[in-house]
C-alpha positions, -999 to +999 in steps of 0.1 A: +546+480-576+581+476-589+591+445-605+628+440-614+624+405-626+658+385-625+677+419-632+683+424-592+715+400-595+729+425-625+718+458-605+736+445-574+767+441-600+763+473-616+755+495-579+789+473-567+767+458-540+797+438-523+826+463-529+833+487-500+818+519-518+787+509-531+762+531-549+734+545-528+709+527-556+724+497-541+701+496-510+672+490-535+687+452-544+706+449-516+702+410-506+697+378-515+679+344-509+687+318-486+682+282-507+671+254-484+662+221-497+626+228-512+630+259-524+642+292-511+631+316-482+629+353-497+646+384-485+629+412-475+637+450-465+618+482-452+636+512-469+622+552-454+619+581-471+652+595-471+664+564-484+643+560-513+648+595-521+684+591-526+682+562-544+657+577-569+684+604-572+714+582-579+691+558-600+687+592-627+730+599-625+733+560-631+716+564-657+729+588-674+765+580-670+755+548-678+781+533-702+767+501-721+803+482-716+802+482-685+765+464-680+783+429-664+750+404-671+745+368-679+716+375-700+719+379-737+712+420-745+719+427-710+723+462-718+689+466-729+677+443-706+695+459-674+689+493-686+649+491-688+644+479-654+669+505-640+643+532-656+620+518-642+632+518-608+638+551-609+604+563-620+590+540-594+616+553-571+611+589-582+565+588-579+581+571-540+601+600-529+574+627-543+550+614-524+576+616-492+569+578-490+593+547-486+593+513-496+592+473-489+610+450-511+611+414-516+643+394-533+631+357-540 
């Protein structure tokens, strides 16, 4: 199991989620809950094979061109913060696409 704790909201910043050319790691926190007066109803996605496999890939080039300044988080050491979960997506990612299998994930 992955867990990307509250860092989805900074990956969907940093994979430009809601710009017209997102990253292909995007599809991994694409999403978002839908608050209703109790609470909030969660968001959930099936991602195949192919997908994850592609986002594995872009999730190691992120990484490495990954440039520190432009980590956009409202957590303090976001760079650290944003940086550990987005290796460990792409190991999850990575063991996923090995294995030729895909993935469910949950936002909320």
């Amino acid at each position: 199991m992955l867990y990307l704790d509250k860092c989805w909201g900074c990956l969907q910043g940093k994979f430009g989620v809601d710009t017209s050319t997102p990253r292909p790691a995007a599809e991994l926190v694409r999403g978002a809950v839908t608050f209703v007066d109790l609470g909030w109803i969660g968001f959930r996605r099936v991602l195949d094979p192919d997908e994850v496999a592609a986002i594995a890939n872009d999730l190691e080039l992120a990484l490495a061109e990954a440039d520190p300044t432009l980590i956009d988080c409202r957590f303090d050491g976001a760079t650290d913060y944003v940086r550990s979960y987005m290796t460990a997506a792409r190991d999850f990612t990575r063991s996923l696409a090995t294995r030729g299998e895909g993935l469910v994930y949950l936002i909320g």
